[in-house]
DOZADO-688966 format. One line per field, with one value per residue (C-alpha): residue number from 1; residue in three letters; chain; z, x, y. Coordinates in steps of 0.1 Angstrom, whole numbers, plus 5000, padded with zeros to 4 digits. Layout:
N
i [NUM/...]
aa [ala/...]
ch [A/...]
pz [Z/...]
px [X/...]
py [Y/...]
This chain:
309
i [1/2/3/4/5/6/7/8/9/10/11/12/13/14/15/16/17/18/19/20/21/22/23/24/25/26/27/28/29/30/31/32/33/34/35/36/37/38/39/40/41/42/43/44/45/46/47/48/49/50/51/52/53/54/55/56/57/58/59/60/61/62/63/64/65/66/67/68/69/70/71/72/73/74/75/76/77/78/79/80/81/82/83/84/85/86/87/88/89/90/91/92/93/94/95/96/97/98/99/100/101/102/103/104/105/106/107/108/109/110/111/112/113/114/115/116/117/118/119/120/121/122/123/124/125/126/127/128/129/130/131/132/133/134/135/136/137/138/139/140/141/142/143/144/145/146/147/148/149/150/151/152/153/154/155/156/157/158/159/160/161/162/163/164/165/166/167/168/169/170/171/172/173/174/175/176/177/178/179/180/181/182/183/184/185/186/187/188/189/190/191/192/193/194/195/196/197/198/199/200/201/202/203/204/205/206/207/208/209/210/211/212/213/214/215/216/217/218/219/220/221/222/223/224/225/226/227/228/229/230/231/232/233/234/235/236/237/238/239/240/241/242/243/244/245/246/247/248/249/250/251/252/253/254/255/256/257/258/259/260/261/262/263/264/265/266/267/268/269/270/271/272/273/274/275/276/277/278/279/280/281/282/283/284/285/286/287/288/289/290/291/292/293/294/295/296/297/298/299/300/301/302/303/304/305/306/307/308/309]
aa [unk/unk/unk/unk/unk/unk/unk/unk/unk/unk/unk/unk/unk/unk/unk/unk/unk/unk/unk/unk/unk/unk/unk/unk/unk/unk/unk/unk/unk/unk/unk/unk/unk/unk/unk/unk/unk/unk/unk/unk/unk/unk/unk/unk/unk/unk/unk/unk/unk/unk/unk/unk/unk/unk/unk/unk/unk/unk/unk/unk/unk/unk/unk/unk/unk/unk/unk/unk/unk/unk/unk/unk/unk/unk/unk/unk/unk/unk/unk/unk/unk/unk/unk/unk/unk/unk/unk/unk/unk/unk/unk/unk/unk/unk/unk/unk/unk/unk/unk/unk/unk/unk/unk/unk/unk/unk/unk/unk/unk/unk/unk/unk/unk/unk/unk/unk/unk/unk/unk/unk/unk/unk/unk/unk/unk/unk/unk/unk/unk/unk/unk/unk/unk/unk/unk/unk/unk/unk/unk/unk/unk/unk/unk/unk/unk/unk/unk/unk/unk/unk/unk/unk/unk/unk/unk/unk/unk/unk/unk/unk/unk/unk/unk/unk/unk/unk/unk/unk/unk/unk/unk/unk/unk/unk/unk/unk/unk/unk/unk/unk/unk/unk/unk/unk/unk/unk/unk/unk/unk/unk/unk/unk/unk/unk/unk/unk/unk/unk/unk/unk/unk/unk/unk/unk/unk/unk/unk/unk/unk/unk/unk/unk/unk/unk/unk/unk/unk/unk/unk/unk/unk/unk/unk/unk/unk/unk/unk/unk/unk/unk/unk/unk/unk/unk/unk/unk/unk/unk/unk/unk/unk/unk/unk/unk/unk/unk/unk/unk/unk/unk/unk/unk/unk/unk/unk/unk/unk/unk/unk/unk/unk/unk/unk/unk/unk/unk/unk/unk/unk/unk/unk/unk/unk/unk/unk/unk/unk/unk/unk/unk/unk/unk/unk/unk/unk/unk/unk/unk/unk/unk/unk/unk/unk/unk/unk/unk/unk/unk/unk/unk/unk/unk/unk/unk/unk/unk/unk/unk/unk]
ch [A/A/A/A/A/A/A/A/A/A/A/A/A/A/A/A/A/A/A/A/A/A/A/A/A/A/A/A/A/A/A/A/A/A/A/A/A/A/A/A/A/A/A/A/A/A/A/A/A/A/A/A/A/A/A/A/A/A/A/A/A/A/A/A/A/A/A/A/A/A/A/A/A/A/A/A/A/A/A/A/A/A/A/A/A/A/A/A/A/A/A/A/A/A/A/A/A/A/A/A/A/A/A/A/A/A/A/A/A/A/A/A/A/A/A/A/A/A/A/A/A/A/A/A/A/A/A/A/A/A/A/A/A/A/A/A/A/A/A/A/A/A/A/A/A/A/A/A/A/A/A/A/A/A/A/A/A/A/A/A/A/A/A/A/A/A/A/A/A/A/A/A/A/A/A/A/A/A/A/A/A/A/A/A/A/A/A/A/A/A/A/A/A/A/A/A/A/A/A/A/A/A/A/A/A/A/A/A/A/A/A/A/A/A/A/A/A/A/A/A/A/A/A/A/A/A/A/A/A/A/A/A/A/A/A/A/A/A/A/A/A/A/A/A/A/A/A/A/A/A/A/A/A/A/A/A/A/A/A/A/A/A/A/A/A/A/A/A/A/A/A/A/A/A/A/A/A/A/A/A/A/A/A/A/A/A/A/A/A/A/A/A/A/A/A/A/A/A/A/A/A/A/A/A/A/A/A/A/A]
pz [8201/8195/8211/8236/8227/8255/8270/8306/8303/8305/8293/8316/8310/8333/8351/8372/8409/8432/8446/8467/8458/8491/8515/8503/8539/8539/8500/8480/8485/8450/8454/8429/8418/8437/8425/8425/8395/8390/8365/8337/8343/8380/8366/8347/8383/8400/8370/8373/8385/8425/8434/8469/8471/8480/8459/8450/8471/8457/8480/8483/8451/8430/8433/8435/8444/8415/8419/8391/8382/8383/8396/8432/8439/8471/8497/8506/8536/8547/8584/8597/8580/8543/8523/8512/8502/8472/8453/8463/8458/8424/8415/8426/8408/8374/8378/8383/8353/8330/8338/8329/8359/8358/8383/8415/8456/8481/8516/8541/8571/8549/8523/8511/8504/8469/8480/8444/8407/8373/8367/8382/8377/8342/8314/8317/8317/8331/8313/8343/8351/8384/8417/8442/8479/8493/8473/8446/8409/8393/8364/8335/8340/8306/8301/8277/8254/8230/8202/8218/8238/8274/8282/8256/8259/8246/8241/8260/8239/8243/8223/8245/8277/8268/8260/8299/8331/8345/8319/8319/8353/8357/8320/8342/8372/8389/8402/8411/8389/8410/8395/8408/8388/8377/8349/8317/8313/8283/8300/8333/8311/8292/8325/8334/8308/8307/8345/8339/8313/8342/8361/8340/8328/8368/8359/8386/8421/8407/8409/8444/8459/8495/8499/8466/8459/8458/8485/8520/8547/8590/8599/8635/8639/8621/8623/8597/8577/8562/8548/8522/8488/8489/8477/8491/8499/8521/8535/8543/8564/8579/8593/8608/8622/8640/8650/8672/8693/8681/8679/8653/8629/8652/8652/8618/8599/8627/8626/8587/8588/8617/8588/8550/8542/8549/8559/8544/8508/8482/8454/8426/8432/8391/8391/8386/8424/8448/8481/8500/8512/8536/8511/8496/8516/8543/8572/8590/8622/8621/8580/8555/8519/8487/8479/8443/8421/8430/8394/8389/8415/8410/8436/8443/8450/8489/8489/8494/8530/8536/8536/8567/8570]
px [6295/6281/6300/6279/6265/6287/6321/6324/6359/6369/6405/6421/6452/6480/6513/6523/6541/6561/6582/6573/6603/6588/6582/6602/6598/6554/6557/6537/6547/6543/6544/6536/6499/6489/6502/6500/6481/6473/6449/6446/6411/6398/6361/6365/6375/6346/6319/6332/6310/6313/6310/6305/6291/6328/6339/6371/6397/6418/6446/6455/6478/6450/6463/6446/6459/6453/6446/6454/6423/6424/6455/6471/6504/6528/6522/6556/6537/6504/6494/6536/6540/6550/6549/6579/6601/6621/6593/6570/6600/6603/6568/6570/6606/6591/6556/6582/6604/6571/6560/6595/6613/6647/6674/6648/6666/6645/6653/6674/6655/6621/6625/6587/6595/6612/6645/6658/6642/6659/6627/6593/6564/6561/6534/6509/6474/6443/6420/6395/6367/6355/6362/6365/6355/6391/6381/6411/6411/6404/6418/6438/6476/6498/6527/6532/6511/6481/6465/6428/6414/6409/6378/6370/6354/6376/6364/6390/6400/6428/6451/6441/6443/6480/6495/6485/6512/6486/6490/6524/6529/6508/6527/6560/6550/6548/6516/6487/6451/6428/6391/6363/6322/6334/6356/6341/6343/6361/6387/6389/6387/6419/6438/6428/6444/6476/6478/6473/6501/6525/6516/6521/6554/6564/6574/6578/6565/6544/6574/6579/6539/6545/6507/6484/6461/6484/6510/6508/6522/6521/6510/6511/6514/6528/6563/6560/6531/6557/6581/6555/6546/6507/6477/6474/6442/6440/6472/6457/6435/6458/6476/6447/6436/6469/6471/6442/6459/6453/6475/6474/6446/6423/6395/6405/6379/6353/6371/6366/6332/6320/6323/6311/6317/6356/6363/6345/6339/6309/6328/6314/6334/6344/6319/6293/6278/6280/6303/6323/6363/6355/6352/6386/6408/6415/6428/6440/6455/6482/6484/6466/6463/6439/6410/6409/6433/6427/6423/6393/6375/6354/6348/6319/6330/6321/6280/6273/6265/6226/6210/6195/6159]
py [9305/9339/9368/9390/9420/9441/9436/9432/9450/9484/9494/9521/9538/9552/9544/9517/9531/9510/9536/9571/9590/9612/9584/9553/9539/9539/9536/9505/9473/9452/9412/9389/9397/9432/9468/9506/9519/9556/9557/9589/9592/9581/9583/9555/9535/9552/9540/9500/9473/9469/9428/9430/9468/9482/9514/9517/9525/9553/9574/9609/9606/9597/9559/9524/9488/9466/9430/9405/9388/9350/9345/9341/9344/9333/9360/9377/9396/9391/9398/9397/9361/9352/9320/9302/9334/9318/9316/9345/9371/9352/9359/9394/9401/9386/9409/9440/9429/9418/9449/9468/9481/9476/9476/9472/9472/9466/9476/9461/9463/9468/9445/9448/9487/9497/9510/9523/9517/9527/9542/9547/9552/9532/9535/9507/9499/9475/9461/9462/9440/9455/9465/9436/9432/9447/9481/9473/9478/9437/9433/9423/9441/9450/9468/9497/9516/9502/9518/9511/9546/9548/9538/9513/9481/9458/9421/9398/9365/9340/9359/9393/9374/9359/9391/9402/9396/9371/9350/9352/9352/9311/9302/9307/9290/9318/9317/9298/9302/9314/9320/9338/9336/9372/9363/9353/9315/9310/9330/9304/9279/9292/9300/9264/9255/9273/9257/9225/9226/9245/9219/9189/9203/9209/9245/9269/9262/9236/9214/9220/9223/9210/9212/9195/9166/9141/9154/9168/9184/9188/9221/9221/9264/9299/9289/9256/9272/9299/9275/9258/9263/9257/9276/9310/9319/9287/9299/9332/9315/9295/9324/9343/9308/9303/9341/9335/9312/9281/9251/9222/9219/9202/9233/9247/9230/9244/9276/9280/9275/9299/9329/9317/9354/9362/9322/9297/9316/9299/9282/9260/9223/9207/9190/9218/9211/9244/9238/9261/9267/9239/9214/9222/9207/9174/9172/9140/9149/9177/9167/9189/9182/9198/9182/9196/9217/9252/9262/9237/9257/9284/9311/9335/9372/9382/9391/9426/9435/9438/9473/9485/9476]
């Protein structure tokens, strides 16, 4: 297959923060597959491609929050709940050692919040596809220097892709493959790959999925929800489903579809037919399982909001 005439990737340079040494307490909270990234040269963020019309979302120190493209790991806090911690502290300890810190506490009484690090920031840099709906940097995450300039467009293969902490991260069984239409397809189809052999070899949280195709689980409210090791993004809706008051799954599959923008996203099913988050999943009762492998999905980035007329 002939290689296109233009990358879709931009290489950015800079250092990798998980610490405030001024306000450890309101500092960034790192997890499994989101970070601080302080880019050398903010114009190369500013110039990226916007998927759903959102520019990026850069703070006062010049930072951004980077999200790993194509991968989804267990949330250790979203919206005051968590997924099963064992394995989403995992995921989050092995992106902070991947990545090189050493010697990372978190806080007692704020144990999302960096309390020391050997050192901090790090040397690092994204290999960036875009800016996704959230405002955050997408991209590929890597450790280190590299010979290639900032602002380059580098051509991502297999070999490329491996050498990156998502790839690393789903090898491990550290994280789920998660794939959006803005990632070349030879790259999904790799990440699928190195999934499905996670999987087969029950590495990692694949070996202990409480929610999959083949296995499920009673998710009656909040409480049961955070002990599981199941997909996250249908998690995430899970736990703004239950924070509304509801009980049981009995409206969720109403609920979901009410908003096909932040609910019930556009997805392409395997078999090449289009369908949406609703179709993802079945519910029998209280009992929730996965209709497909999340990885064999395909998901369409949030449409940008409509002009004024």
């Amino acid at each position: 297959m002939a290689k296109p005439k233009k990358s879709r990737y931009t290489l950015i340079k800079g250092k990798y923060w998980i610490r405030y040494p001024d306000l450890p307490r309101q500092g960034p909270q790192p997890d499994g597959d989101t970070l601080r990234f302080q880019p050398n040269n903010v114009a190369l963020v500013r110039q990226l491609p916007r998927f759903s019309g959102v520019g990026p979302d850069i703070n006062s120190r010049g930072n951004i929050a980077v999200r790993y493209e194509g991968i989804d790991a267990l949330e250790t806090h979203f919206k005051n709940a968590h997924q099963q911690l064992q394995f989403a502290n995992t995921a989050r300890d092995e992106n902070l050692r991947l990545l090189g810190f050493k010697n990372v506490t978190f806080l007692p009484d704020q144990p999302n919040n960096v309390k020391s690090v050997k050192v901090n920031p790090l040397t690092g840099y994204v290999i960036a596809n875009g800016i996704e709906s959230n405002g955050r940097l997408l991209g590929l995450v890597y450790a280190g220097r590299t010979d290639l300039a900032d602002g380059s467009k580098p051509f991502v293969e297999a070999g490329l892709l491996d050498k990156s902490v998502n790839a690393k991260l789903v090898t491990g069984g550290f994280a789920y493959v998660e794939p959006y239409d803005t990632m070349p397809i030879s790259l999904v189809q790799h990440m699928r790959a190195l999934a499905a052999q996670a999987r087969t070899s029950g590495t990692g949280l694949f070996a202990a999925e409480d929610v999959n195709t083949s296995q499920a689980a009673a998710i009656g409210g909040l409480a049961p929800l955070q002990n599981l090791v199941m997909w996250p993004k249908l998690f995430r809706r899970l736990v703004s489903y239950f924070a509304e008051g509801h009980a049981g799954l009995g409206q969720f599959d109403g609920w979901i579809r009410q908003d096909p923008i932040h609910r019930d996203d556009t997805l392409r099913l395997p078999d090449g037919e289009k369908g949406n988050m609703h179709d993802a999943y079945i519910i029998n009762g209280n009992s929730l399982k996965l209709a497909f492998n999340p990885e064999d999905l395909l998901i369409a980035p949030d449409p940008k909001p409509l002009l004024p007329q």
